[in-house]
KOLPAKOL-510681 format. One line per 4 residues: number of its first residue (from 1); for each residue x, y, z of C-alpha. Coordinates in pm, 1 decimal. Example, Ala and Ser with C-alpha at 12.3 -4.5 7.8 and 13.67 -1.06 7.14 Angstrom:
// KOLPAKOL-510681
1) 1230.0,-450.0,780.0 | 1367.0,-106.0,714.0
***
This chain:
// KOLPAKOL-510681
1) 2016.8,-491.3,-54.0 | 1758.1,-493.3,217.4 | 1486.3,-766.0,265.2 | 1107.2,-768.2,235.6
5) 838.0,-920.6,360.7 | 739.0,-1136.6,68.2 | 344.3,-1229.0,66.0 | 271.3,-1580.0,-76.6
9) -87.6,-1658.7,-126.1 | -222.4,-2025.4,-93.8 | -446.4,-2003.2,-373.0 | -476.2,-1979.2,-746.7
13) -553.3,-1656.3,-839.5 | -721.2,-1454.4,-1206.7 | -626.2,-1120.2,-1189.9 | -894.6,-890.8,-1352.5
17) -871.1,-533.0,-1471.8 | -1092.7,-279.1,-1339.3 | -1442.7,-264.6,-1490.1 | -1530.7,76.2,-1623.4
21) -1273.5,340.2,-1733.6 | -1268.9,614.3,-1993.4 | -1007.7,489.8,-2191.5 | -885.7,122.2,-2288.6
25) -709.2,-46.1,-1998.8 | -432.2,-178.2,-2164.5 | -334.7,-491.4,-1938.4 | -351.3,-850.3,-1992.4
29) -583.8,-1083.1,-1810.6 | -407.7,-1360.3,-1669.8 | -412.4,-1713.0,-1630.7 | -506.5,-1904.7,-1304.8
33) -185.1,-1984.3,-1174.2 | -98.5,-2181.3,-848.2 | 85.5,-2005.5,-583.0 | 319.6,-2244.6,-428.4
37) 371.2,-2140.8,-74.2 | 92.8,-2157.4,173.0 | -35.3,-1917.8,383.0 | -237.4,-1866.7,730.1
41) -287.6,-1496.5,756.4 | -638.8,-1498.4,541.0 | -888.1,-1747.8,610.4 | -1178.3,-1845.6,351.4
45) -1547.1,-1957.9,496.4 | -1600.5,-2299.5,346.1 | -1953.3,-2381.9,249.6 | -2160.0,-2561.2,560.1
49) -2194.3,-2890.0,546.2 | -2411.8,-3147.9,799.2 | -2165.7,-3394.5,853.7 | -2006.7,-3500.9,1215.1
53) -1721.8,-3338.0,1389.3 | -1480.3,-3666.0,1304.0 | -1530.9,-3601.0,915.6 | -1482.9,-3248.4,942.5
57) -1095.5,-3259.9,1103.3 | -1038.7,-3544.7,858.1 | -1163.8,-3301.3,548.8 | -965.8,-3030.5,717.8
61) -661.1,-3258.6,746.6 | -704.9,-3351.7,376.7 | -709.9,-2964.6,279.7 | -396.3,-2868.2,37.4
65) -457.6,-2479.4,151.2 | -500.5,-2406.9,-212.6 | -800.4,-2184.3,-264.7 | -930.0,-2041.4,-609.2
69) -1002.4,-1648.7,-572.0 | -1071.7,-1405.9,-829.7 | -927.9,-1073.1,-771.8 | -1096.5,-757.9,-961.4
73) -971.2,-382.2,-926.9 | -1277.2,-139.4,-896.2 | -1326.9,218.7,-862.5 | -1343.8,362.4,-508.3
77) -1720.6,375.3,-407.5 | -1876.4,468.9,-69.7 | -1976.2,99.0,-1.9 | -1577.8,66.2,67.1
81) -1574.3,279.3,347.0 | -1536.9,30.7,632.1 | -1302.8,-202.4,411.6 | -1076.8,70.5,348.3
85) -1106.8,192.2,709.6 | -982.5,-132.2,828.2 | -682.5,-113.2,606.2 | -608.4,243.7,720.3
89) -637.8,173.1,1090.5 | -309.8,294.2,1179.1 | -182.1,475.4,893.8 | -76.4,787.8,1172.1
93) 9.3,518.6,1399.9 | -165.8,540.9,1737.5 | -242.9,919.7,1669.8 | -636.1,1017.6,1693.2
97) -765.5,1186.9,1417.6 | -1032.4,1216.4,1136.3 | -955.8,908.5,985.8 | -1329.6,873.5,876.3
101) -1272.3,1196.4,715.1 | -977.3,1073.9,525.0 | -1159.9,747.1,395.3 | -1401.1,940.5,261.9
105) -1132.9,1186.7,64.8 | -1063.1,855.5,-89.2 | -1383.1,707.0,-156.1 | -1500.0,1056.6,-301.4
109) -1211.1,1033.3,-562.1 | -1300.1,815.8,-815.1 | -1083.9,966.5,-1159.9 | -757.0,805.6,-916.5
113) -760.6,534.0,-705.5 | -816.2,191.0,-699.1 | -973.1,-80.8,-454.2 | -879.7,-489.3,-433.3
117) -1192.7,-743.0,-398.6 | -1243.9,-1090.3,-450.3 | -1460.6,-1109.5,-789.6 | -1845.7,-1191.1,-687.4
121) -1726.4,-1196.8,-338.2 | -1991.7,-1255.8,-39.3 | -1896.8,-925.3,161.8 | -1709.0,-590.7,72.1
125) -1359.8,-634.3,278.8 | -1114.1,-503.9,46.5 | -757.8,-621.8,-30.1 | -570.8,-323.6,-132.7
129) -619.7,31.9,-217.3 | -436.8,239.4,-398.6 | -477.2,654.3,-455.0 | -314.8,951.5,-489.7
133) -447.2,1326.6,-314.1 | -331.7,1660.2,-389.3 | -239.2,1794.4,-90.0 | -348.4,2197.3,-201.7
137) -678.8,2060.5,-318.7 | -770.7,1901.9,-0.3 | -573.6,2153.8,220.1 | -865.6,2279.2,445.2
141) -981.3,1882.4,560.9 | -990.5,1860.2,864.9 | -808.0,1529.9,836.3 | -518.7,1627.1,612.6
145) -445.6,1947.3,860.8 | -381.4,1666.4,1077.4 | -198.1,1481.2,886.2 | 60.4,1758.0,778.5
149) 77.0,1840.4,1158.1 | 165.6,1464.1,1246.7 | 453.7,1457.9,970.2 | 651.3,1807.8,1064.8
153) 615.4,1696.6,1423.4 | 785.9,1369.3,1309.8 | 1036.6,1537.5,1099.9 | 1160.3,1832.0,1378.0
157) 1488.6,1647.6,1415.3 | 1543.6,1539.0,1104.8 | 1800.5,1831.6,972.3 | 1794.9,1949.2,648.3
161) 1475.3,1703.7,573.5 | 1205.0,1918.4,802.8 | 1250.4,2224.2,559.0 | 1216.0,2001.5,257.4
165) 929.0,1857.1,381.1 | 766.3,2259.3,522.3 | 827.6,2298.2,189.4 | 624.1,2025.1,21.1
169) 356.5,2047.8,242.9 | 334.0,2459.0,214.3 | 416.8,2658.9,-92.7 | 470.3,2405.0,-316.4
173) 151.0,2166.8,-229.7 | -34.2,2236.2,-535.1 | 217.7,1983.9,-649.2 | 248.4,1731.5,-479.2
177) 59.4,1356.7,-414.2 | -5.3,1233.7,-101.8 | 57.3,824.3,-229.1 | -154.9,624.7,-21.4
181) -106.6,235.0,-40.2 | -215.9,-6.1,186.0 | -311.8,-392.5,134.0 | -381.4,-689.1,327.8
185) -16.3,-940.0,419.8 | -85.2,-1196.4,179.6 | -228.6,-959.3,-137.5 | -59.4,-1191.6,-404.7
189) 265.0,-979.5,-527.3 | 194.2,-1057.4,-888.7 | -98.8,-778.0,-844.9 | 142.3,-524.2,-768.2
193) 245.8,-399.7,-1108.8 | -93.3,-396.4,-1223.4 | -222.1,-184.8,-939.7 | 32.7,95.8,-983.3
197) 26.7,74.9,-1351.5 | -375.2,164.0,-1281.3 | -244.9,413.0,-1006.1 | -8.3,616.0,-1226.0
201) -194.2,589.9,-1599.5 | -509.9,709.3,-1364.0 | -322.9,1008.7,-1305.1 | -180.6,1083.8,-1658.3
205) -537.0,1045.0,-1782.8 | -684.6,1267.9,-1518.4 | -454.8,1567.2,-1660.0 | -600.0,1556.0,-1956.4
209) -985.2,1376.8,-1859.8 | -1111.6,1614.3,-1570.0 | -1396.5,1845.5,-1679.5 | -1171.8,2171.2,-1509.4
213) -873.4,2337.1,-1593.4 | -784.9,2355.4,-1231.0 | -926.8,1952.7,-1131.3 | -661.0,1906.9,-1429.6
217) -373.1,2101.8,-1271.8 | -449.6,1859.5,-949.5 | -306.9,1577.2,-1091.2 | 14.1,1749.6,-1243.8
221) 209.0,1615.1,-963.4 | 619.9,1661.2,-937.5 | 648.9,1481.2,-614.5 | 503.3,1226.7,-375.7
225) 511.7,1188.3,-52.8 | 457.0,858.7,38.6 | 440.2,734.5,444.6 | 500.0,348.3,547.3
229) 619.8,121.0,795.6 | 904.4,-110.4,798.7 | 1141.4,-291.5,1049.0 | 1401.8,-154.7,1163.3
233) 1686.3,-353.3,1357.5 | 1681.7,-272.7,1751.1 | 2004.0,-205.3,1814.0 | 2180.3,-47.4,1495.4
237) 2492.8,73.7,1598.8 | 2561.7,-263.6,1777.4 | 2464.2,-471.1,1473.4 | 2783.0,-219.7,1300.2
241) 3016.1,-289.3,1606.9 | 3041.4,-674.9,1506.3 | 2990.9,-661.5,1147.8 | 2722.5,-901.8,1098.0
245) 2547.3,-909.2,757.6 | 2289.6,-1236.4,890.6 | 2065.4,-993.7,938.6 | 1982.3,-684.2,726.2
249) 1906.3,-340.9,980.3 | 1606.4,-267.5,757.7 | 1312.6,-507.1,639.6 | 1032.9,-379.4,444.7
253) 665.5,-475.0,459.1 | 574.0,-372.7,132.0 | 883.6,-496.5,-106.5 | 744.9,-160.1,-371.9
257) 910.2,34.6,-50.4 | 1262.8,-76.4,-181.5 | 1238.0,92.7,-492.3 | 1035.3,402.0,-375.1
261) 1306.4,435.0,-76.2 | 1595.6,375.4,-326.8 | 1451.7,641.2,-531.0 | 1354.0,867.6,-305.2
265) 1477.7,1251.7,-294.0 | 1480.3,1232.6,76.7 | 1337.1,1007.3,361.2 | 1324.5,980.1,723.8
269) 1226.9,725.9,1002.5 | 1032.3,735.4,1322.7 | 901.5,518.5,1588.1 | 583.6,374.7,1596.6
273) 372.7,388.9,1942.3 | 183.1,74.0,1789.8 | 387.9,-209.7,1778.4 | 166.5,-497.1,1648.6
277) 255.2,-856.3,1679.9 | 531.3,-970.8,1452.1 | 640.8,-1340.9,1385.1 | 956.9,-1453.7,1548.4
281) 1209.9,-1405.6,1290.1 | 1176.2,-1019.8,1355.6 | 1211.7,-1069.4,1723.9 | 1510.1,-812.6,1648.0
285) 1343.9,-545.2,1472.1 | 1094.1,-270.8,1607.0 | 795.9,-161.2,1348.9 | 921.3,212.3,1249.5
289) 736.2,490.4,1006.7 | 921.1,537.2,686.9 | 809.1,886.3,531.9 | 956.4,923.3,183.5
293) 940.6,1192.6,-121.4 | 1001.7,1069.1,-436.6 | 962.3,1292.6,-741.7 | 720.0,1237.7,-990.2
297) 1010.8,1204.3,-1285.0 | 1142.1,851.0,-1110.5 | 775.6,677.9,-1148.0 | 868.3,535.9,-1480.6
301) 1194.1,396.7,-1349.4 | 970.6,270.6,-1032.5 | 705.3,113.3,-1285.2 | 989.6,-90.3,-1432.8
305) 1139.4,-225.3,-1133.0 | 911.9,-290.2,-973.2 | 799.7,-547.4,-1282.7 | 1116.6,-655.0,-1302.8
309) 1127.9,-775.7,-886.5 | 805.6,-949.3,-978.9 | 926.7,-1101.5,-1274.0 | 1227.9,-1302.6,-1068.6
313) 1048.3,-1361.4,-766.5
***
């Protein structure tokens, strides 16, 4: 079994369902319960205070790094756009395109897809956000022209897998979800479940919920493509010459990858251009693209393992 990048978060967390749906959202609220490993990667503004500089470090040296934060899942709206910009920043890597564009795809969908915020929080960064986009529906954005383009140029050695994926992306695109999920390092894994549960129900409902026959047809996906990033050992084929399990050749940044990859029909890897600053244990490992198609029959299997990782973690 491959690794993943586990995200602890520093902070005792509620986790609260999303406010206004059409039918009865059917999960539990939770308890605040203490994380126990700290984290860096998100900092929270403390309240000002007038006291000297000499209280302050000793305050700051007194600081557990536990930090109470409500999380709430919301519909998409338009006040999300630069939140969920930031999160998308290099979904196609370093490629330029319409990513505005595609943000707004998002946004504009608000039957499926879900956003991440800190309940009553003092700005609008998001967390996480979660969607799914038929790829027929939206065929003639500018931004998902691109985004097809970006993927087959990706996938032109990949034999056997660039047909598959002509395929998905062509003729048979009235079926099939783009998956989009992105969230911040430290989103608290406990959340996960929930927000695909929302993802996936979203989509169910939306076959039967949307006011036209063919807005109802949109959401009768049979596959998913889903595109990610994970690490990817530098040198492979050396790592197989000496046999040595201490490290794993693939470690992924979002552990719901495992399952998706393990499930997927087909999958491929590329390199990344951007190569962002990782910690030193992956000193060995180069950031790659992960494009995946998993069909839309294996989501219940996903739904359960993925609670069940959560559940022993």
């Amino acid at each position: 079994m491959a690794y993943y990048i586990l995200p602890f978060c520093s902070r005792s967390c509620s986790f609260y369902t999303k406010a206004s749906l059409s039918k009865p959202y059917p999960y539990p609220f939770y308890a605040k319960s203490s994380l126990s490993k700290p984290t860096s990667t998100l900092s929270t503004k403390k309240p000002e205070q007038s006291r000297s500089s000499d209280e302050d470090e000793s305050s700051d040296e007194g600081f557990n790094g536990v930090v109470q934060a409500d999380f709430s899942f919301f519909d998409p709206k338009p006040d999300d756009f630069h939140g969920a910009k930031t999160l998308l920043q290099t979904y196609l890597d370093s490629h330029e395109w319409d990513l505005s564009g595609f943000v707004d795809l998002i946004l504009g969908q608000t039957t499926v897809g879900t956003v991440v915020k800190i309940e009553d929080g003092e700005d609008e960064g998001l967390f996480a956000l979660v969607t799914a986009l038929n790829l027929h529906r939206y065929r003639e954005h500018r931004c998902i022209v691109t985004l097809k383009d970006f993927l087959l140029r990706k996938a032109r050695q990949e034999k056997g897998v660039a047909e598959q994926l002509r395929l998905l992306l062509g003729e048979q695109a009235r079926d099939v979800g783009l998956l989009v999920s992105q969230c911040v390092v430290n989103l608290p894994p406990q959340l996960l479940p929930h927000l695909y549960d929302a993802l996936f129900d979203e989509v169910s409902w939306a076959t039967e919920d949307e006011p036209t026959e063919e807005l109802r047809k949109s959401f009768k996906f049979k596959s998913y493509i889903i595109l990610s990033k994970i690490y990817m050992q530098k040198n492979v084929e050396q790592k197989r010459k000496v046999s040595n399990d201490s490290e794993e050749a693939i470690i992924y940044v979002k552990l719901e990858d495992e399952i998706f990859h393990k499930l997927s029909t087909w999958s491929f890897c590329f390199p990344l251009q951007t190569q962002q600053l990782a910690p030193h244990e992956l000193r060995n490992y180069r950031s790659t693209g992960l494009v995946m198609a998993v069909e839309a029959d294996k989501i219940p299997t996903f739904r359960q393992e993925l609670a069940s990782v959560i559940n022993e973690t």
